[in-house]
Backbone as JSON, one array per atom type, in Angstrom:
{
  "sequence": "XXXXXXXXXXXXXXXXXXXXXXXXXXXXXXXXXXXXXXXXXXXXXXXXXXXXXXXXXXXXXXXXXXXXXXXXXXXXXXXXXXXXXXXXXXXXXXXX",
  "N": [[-29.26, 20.23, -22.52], [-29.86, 19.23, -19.71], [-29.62, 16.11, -20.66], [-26.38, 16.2, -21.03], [-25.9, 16.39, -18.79], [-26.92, 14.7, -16.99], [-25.48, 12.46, -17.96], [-22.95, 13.24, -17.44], [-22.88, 13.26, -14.6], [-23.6, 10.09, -14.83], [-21.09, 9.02, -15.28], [-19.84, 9.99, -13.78], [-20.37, 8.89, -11.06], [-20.18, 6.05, -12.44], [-17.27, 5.83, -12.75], [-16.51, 6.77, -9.97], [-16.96, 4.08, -8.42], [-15.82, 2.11, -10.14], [-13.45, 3.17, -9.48], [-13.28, 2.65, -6.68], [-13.59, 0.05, -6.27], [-11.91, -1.6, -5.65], [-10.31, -0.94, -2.91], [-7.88, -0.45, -1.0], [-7.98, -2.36, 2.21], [-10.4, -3.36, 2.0], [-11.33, -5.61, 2.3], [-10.85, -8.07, 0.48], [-8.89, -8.94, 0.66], [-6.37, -11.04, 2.11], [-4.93, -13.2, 5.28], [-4.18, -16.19, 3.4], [-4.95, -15.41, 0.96], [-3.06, -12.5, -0.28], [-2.31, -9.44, -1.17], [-0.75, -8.54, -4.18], [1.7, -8.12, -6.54], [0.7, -6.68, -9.15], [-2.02, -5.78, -7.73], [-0.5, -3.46, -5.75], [0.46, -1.86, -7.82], [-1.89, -1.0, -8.64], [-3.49, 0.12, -5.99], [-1.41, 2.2, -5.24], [-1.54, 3.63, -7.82], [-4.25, 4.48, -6.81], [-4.51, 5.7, -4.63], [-4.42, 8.38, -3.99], [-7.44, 8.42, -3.67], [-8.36, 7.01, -2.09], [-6.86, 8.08, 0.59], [-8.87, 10.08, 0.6], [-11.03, 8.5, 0.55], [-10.57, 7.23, 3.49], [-10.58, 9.07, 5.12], [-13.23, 9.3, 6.09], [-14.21, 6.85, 6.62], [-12.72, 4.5, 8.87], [-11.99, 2.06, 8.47], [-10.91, 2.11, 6.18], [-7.67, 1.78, 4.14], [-4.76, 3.81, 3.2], [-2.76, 1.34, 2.45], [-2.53, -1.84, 1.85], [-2.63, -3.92, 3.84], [-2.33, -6.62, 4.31], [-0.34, -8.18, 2.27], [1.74, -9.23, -0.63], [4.37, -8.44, 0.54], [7.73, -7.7, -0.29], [7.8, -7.42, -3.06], [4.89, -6.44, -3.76], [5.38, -4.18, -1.99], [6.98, -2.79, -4.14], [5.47, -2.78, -6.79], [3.31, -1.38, -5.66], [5.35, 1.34, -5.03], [6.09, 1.79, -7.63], [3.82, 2.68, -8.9], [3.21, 4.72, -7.45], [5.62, 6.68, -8.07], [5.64, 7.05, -10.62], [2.94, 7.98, -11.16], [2.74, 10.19, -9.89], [4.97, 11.64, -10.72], [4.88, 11.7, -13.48], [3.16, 13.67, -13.76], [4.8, 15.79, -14.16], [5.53, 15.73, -16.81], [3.76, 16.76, -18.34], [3.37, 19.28, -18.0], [3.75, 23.05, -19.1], [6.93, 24.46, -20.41], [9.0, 26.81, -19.43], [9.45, 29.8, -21.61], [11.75, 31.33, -22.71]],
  "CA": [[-28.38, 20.55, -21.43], [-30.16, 18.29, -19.15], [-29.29, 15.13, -20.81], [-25.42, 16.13, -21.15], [-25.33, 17.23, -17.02], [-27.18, 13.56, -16.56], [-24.59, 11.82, -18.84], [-21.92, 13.47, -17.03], [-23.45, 12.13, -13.36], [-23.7, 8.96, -14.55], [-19.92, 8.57, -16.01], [-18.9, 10.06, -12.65], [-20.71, 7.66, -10.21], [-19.16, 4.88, -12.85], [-15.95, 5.89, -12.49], [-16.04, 6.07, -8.77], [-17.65, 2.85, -8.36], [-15.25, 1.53, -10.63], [-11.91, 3.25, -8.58], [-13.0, 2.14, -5.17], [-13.68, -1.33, -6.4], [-10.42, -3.1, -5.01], [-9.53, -0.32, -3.13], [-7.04, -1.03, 0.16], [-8.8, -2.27, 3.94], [-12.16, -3.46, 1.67], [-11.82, -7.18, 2.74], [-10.89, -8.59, -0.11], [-7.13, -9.68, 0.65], [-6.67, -11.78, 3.8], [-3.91, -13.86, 5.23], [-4.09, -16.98, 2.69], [-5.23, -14.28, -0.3], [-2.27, -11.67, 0.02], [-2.28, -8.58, -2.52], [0.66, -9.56, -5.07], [2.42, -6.73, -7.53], [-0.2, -5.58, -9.54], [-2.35, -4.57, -6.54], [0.4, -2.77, -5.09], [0.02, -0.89, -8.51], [-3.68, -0.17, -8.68], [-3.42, 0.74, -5.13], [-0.65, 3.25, -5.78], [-2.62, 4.46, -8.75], [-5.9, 5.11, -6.62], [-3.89, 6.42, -3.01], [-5.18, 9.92, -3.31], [-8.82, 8.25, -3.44], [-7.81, 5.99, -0.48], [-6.65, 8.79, 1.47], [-10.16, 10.68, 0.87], [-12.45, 7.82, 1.5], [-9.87, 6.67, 4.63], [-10.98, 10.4, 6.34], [-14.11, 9.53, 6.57], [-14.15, 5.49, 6.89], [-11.69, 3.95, 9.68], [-11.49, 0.68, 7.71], [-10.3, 1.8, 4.29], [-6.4, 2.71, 4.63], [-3.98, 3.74, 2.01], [-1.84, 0.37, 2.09], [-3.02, -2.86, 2.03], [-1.61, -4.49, 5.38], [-2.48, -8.28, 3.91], [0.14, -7.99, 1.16], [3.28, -10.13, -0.66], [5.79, -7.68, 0.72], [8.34, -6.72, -1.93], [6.6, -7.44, -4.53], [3.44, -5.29, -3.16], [5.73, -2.71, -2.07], [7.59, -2.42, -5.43], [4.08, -2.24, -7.72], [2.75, 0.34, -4.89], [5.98, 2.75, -5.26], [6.4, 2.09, -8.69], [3.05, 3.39, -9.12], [3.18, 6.4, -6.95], [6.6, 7.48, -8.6], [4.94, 6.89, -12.0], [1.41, 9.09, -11.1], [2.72, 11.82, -9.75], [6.31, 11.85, -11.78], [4.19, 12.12, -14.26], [2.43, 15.04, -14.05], [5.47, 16.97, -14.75], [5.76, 15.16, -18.0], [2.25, 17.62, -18.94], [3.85, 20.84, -17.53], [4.37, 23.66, -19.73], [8.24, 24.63, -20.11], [8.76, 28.7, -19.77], [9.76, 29.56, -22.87], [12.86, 32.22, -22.13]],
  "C": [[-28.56, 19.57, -20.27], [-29.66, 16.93, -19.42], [-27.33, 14.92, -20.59], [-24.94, 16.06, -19.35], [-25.83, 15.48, -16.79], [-25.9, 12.61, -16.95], [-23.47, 11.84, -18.04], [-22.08, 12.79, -15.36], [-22.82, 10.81, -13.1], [-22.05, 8.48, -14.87], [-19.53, 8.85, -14.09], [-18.96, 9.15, -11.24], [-20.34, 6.45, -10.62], [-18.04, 5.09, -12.34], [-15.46, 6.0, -10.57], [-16.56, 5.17, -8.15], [-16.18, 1.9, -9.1], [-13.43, 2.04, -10.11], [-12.25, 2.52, -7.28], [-13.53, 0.43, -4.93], [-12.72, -1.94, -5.56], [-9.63, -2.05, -4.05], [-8.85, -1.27, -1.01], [-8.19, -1.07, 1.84], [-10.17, -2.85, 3.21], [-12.62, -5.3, 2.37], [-11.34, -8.0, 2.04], [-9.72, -9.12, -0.14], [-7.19, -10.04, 2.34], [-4.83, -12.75, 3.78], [-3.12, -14.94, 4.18], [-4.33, -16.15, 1.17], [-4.56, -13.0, -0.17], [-2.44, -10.92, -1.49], [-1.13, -9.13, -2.94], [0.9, -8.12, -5.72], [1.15, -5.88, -8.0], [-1.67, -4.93, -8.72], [-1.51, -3.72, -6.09], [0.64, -1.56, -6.45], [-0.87, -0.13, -8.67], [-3.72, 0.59, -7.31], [-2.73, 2.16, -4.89], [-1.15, 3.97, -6.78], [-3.57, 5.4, -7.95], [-5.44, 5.79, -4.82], [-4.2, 7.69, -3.1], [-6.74, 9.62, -3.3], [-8.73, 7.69, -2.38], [-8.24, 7.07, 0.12], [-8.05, 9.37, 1.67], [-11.12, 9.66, 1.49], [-11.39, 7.51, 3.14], [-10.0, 7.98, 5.45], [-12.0, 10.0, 6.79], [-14.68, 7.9, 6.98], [-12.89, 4.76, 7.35], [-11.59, 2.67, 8.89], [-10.73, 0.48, 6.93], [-8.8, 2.4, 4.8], [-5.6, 2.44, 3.43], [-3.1, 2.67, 1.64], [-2.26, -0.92, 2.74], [-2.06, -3.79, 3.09], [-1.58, -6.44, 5.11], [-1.49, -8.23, 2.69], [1.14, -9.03, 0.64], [4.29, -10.02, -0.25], [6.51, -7.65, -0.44], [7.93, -6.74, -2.51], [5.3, -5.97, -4.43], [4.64, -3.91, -3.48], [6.38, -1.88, -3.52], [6.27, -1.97, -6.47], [3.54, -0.83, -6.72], [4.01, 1.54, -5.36], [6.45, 2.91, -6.42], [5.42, 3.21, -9.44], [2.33, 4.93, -8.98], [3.97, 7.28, -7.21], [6.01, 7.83, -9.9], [3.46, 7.8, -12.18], [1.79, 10.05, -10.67], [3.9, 12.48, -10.3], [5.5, 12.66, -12.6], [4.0, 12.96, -14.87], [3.39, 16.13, -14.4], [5.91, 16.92, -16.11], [4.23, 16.76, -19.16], [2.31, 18.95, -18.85], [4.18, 21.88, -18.68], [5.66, 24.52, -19.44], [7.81, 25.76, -20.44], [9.55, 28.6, -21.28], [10.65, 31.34, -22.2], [12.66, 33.4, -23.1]]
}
């Protein structure tokens, strides 16, 4: 039981290690290094983790302000129509 509760730990400290990698406000996009489309996806992907770490860290903010413009914005709202669309794709229909 111990080893499975450790196992499970360690997947979950991967996995958020491995979402807040690139996530928006970290530094890593600048005037001459502008996010491009598929940030504007991953970002849109990981915007309800944003929003949580961005309560408690003034730096991090849900939309990368260094960006390509359209481009960015199109991968970001493609991604946020597409993650939370989604979820109604998983819904169970009443059955009449």
């Amino acid at each position: 039981m111990k080893r499975r509760y450790f196992l499970m730990m360690a997947m979950l400290i991967m996995l958020m290690s491995l979402l807040t990698g690139c996530i928006p406000g970290d530094g890593s996009n600048n005037t001459q290094d502008p996010a491009g489309f598929f940030m504007g996806v991953w970002h849109g992907w990981i915007a309800p983790i944003s929003l949580i770490i961005g309560a408690f860290n003034d730096d991090i903010r849900l939309y990368e302000t260094y960006n390509s413009g359209w481009w960015y914005d199109f991968g970001y709202y493609i991604a946020i129509i597409s993650g939370f669309g989604g979820i109604s794709l998983f819904r169970r229909k009443k059955l009449r």
